[in-house]
N, C-alpha and C positions, 0 to 999 in steps of 0.2 A: 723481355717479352718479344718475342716473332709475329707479324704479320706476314699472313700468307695471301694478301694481296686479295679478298674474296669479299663482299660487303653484303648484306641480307638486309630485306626491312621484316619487320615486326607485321605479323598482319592485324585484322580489326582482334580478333578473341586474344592476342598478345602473342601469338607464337612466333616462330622461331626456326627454322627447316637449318640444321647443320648440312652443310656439303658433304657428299659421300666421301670425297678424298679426306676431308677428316675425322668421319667416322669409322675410315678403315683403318686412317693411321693412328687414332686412339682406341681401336680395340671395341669402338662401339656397336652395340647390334638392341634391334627393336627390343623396347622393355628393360632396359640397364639405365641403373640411377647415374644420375648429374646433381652436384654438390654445387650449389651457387653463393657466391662469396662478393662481397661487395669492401671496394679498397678506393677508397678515396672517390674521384671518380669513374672508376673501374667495376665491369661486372664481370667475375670471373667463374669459368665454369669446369669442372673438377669430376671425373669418374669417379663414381662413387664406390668409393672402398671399406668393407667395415673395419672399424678398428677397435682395440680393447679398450673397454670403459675407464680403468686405471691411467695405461701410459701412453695407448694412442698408436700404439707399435699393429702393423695390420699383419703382417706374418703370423704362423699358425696359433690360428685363434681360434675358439671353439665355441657354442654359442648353450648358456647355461642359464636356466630363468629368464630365457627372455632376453639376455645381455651378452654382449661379445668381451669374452676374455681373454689374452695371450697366454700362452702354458708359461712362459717365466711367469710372470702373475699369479697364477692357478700356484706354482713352484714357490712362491713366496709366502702368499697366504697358506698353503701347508706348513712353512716354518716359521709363519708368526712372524715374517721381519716385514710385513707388509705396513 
């Protein structure tokens, strides 16, 4: 893990203001999910990717009932080797 040297407090409602130089350098723009994961004592924060229900793969996935599924997936379930 990298620290880029930048420290934030919390304010009273609990938030959290990301620095612009890492919202540019992950691609982040107003209204995109962040996936938060907690590791030990670590709180980890994760753009948020959809990924297919089955194996998790986020590459071309299509979104069917409501659920994200990868076309190998979709491909399996067509030959029953799912």
């Amino acid at each position: 893990m990298k620290s880029i040297g930048i420290v934030r407090k919390i304010d009273e409602l609990g938030r959290l203001v990301l620095p612009i130089e890492t919202r540019k350098m992950m691609d982040l723009s107003a209204g995109d999910g962040i996936e938060l994961f907690v590791e030990q004592d670590r709180i980890i924060l994760k753009k948020y990717q959809p990924s297919c229900i089955f194996c998790g793969d986020a590459d071309n996935t299509v979104t069917y009932g409501g659920k994200i599924i990868c076309t190998k997936c979709i491909e399996k379930i067509k030959k029953s080797e799912f």
